[in-house]
C-alpha positions as CSV (number, residue, x, y, z in Angstrom):
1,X,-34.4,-105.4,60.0
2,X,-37.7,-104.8,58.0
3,X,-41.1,-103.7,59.6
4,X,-42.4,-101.6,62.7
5,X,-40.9,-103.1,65.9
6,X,-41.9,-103.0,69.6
7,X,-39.1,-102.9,71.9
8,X,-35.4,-103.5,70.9
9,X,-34.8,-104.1,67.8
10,X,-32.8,-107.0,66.1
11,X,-30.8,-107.9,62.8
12,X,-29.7,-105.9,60.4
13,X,-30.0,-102.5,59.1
14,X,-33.6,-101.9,57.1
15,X,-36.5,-100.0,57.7
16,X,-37.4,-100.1,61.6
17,X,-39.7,-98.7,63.8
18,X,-39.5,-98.7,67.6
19,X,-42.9,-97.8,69.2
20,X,-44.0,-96.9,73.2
21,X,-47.4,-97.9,73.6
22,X,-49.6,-96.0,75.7
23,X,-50.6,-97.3,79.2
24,X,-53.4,-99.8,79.5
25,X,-55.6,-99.1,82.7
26,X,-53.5,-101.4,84.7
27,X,-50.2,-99.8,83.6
28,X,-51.5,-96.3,84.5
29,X,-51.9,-97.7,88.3
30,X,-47.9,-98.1,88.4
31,X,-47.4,-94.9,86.2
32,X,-46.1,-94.1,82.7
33,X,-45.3,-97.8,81.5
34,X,-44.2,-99.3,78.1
35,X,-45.3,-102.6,77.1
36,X,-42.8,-103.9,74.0
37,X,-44.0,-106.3,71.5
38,X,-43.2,-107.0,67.9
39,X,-46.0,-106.0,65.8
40,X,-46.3,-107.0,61.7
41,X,-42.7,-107.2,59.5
42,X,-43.7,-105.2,57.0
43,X,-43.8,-101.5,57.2
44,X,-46.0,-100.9,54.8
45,X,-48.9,-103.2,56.4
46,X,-49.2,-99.7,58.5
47,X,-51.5,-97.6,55.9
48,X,-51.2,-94.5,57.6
49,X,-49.6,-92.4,60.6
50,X,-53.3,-92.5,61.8
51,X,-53.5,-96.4,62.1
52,X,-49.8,-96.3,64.3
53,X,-51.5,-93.7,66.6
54,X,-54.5,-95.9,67.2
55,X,-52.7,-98.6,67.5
56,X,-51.6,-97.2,70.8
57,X,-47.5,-96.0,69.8
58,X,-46.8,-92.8,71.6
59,X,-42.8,-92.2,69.4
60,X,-41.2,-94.0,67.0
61,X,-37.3,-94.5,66.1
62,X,-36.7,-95.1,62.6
63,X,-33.4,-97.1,61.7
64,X,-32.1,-96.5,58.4
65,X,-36.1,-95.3,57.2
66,X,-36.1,-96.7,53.5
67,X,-40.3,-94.9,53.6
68,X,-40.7,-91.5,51.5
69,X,-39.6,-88.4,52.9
70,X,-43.9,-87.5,52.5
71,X,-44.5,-90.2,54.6
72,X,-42.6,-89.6,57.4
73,X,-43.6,-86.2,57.7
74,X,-47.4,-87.2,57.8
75,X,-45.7,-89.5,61.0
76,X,-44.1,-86.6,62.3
77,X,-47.6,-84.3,62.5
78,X,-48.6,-86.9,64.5
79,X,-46.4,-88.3,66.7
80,X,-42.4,-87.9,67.8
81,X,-40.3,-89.1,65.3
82,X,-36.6,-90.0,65.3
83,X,-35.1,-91.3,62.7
84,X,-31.7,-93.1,63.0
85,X,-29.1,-93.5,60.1
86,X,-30.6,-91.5,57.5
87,X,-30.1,-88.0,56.1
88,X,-33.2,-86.2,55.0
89,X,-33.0,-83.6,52.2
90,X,-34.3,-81.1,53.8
91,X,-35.0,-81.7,57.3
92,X,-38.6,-82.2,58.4
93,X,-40.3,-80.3,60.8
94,X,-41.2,-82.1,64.0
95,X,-38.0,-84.7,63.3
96,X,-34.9,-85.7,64.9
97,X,-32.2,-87.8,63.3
98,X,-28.9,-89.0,65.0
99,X,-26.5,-90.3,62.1
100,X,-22.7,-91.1,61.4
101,X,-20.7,-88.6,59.6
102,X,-20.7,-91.0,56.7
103,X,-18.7,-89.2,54.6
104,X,-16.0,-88.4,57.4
105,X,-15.8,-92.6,57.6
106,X,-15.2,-92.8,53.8
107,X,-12.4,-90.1,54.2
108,X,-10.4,-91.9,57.2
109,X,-10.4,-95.8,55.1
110,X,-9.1,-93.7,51.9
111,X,-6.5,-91.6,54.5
112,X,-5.4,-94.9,55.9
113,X,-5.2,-96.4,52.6
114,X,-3.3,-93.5,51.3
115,X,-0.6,-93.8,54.0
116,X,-0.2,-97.6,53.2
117,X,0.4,-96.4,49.8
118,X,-2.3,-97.9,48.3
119,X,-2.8,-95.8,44.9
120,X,-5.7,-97.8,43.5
121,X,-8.3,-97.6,45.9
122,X,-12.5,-98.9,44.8
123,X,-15.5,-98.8,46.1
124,X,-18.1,-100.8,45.8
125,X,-21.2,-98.7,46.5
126,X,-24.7,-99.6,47.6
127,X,-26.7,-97.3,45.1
128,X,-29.5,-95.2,47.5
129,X,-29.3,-97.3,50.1
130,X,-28.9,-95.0,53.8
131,X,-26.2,-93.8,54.1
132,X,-24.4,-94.6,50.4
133,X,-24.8,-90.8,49.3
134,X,-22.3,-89.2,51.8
135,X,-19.9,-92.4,52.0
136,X,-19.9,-92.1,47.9
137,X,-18.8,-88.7,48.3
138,X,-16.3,-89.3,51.4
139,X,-14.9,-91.4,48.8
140,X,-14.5,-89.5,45.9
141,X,-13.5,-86.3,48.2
142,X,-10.7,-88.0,49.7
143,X,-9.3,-89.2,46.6
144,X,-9.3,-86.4,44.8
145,X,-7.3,-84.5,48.1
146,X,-5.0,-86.7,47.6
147,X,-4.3,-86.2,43.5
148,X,-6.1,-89.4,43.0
149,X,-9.2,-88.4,40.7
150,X,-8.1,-90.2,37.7
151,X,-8.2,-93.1,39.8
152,X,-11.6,-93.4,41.6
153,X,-13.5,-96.3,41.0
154,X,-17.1,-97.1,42.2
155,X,-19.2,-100.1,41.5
156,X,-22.3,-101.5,42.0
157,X,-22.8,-103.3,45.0
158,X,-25.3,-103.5,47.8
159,X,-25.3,-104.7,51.8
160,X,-25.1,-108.1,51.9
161,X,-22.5,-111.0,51.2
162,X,-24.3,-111.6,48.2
163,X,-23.8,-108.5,46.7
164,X,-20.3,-108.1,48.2
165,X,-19.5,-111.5,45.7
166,X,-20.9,-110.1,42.7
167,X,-18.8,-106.8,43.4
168,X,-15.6,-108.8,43.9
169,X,-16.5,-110.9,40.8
170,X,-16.2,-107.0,38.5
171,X,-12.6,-106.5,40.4
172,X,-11.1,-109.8,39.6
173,X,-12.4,-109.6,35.9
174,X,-10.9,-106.0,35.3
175,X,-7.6,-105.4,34.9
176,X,-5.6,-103.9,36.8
177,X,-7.2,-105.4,40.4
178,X,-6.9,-102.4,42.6
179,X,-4.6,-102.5,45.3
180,X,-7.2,-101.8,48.7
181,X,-11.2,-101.7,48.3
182,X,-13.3,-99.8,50.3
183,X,-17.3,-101.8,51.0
184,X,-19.9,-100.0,51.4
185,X,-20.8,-102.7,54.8
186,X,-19.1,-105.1,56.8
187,X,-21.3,-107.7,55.2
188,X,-20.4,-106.9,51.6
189,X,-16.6,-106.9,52.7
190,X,-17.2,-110.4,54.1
191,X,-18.7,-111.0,50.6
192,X,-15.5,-109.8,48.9
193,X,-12.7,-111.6,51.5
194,X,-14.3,-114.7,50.8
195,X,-14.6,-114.8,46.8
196,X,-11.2,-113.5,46.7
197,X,-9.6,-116.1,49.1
198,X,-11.7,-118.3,46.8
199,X,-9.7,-117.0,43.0
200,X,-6.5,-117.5,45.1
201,X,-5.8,-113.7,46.1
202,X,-4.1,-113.1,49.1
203,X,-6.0,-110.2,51.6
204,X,-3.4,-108.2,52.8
205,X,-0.7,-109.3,51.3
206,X,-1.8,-108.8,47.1
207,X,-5.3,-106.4,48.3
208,X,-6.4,-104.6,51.2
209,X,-9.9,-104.8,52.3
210,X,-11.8,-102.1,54.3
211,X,-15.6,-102.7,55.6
212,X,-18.1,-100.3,57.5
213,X,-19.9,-100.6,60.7
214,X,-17.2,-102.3,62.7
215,X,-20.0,-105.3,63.3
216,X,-19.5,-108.5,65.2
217,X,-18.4,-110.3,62.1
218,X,-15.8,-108.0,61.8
219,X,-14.4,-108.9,65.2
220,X,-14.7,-112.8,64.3
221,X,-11.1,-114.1,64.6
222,X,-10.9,-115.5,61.0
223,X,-12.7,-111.9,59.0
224,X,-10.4,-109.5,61.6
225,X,-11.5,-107.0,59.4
226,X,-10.4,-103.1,59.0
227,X,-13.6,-101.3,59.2
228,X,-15.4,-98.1,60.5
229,X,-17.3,-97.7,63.4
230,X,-20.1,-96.1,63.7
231,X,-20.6,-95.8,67.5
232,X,-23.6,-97.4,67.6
233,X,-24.2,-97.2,71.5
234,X,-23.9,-93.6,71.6
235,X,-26.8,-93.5,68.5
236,X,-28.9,-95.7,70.1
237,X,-28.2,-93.4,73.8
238,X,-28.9,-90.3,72.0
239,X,-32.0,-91.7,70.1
240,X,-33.8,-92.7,73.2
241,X,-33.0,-89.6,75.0
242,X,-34.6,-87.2,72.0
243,X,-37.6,-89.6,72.3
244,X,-37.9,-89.4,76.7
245,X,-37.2,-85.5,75.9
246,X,-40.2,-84.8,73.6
247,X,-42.6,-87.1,75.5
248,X,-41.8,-85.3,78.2
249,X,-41.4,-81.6,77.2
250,X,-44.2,-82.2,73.8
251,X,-41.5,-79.7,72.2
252,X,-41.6,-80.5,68.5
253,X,-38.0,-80.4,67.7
254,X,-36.5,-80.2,64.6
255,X,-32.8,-81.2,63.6
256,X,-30.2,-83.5,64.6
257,X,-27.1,-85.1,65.9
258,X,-24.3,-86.3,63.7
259,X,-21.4,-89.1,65.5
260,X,-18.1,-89.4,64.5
261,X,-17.0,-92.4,63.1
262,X,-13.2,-94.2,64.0
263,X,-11.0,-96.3,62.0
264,X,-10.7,-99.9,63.6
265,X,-7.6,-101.1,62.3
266,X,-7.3,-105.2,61.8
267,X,-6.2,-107.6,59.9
268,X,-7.3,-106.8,56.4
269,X,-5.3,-104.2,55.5
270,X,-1.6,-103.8,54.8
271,X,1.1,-101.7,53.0
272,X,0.9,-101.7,49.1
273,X,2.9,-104.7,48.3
């Protein structure tokens, strides 16, 4: 999703902004209302914290905030802010975040990898996109645990089908192809099934395939895809709660929580043939 939204948001993961809008005069008669709408698509059409306040948002929830860290803290000074799906470095005052422990959902697809045998493990990255960071080093801690080192592997890839293809398109031209192949999305693994059902290579039998998110296209009979979950009901619970809180209280809270992820085990992945 891309641009400030009113209400509940839709699509996938981009820079998102939930607003409560302060009560009109007629609102106020049947107390402390919110009226959702969905405002412009692109974030940056909003020049300034100063223009969201006037525009009548009371808090904002950020998913996966792609806007500089200087931004969001002139949002912050302003306004509640909680951000969802993004680490800041360091934390801003005045913030909240709720997040995955991305790097504990790298570690469990290279543990169950591991115990499949699976010696050759990639993973196609998605460069600074929220989120890539910790699973990059999840990765490349879990491998090395496991005396693996010499045999990590990342490569360029991104969150989308697209750029799940082009990844897939890197494996099947190197040589070896490894045997399992961690994405950095459920999207980008869909990308990778499909070009390499396409070049004839059998998923799980000849390469196990492991997503991230545990979306509904993972669940679709004919992807049945190993994946991690993030939770993202308990996120979204624990996002609106800070928000109610600090409307409520006007503390300026700073810090965070942090979800575990799960392994969802389907069809995609096997024992090292």
């Amino acid at each position: 999703m891309r641009g400030p939204v009113r209400g509940p948001p839709r699509g996938n993961p981009g820079d998102i902004s939930s607003g409560r809008r302060k009560p009109n005069s007629r609102q106020r008669t049947s107390g402390r209302q919110a009226r959702p709408r969905r405002s412009t698509p692109d974030f940056g059409a909003w020049r300034s914290g100063r223009d969201i306040v006037s525009d009548g948002c009371e808090a904002l929830i950020l998913l996966g905030p792609k806007a500089p860290a200087a931004h969001l803290t002139e949002l912050a000074a302003l306004l509640p802010v909680v951000y969802v799906a993004r680490r800041l470095r360091p934390e801003l005052p005045g913030e909240q975040g709720v997040r995955t422990a991305d790097d504990e959902g790298a570690r469990q697809a290279v543990e169950h990898l591991v115990t499949l045998g699976h010696p050759g493990i990639a993973h196609i990255d998605a460069g600074k996109a929220p989120g890539a960071a910790d699973r990059r080093s999840g990765y490349r801690t879990a491998m090395s645990r496991h005396g693996l080192a010499d045999s990590i592997r990342i490569l360029p890839g991104g969150l989308t089908a697209e750029d799940g293809a082009v990844a897939a398109g890197a494996l099947l031209a190197a040589t070896p192809l490894p045997s399992a192949v961690l994405a950095f999305d459920d999207a980008c693994a869909t990308g990778i099934l499909n070009s390499l059902f396409r070049a004839g290579v059998h998923v799980p039998d000849e390469i196990s395939v492991v997503g991230f998110d545990d979306s509904r296209l993972a669940r679709l009979p004919h992807v049945d895809l190993t994946t991690i979950a993030q939770g993202i009901p308990r996120l979204a619970r624990l996002a609106v709660s800070h928000v109610a809180e600090r409307l409520e209280t006007n503390d300026g809270l700073t810090g965070g929580d942090v979800v575990a992820p799960s392994l969802i085990i389907r069809g995609t992945t096997a024992a090292a043939g």
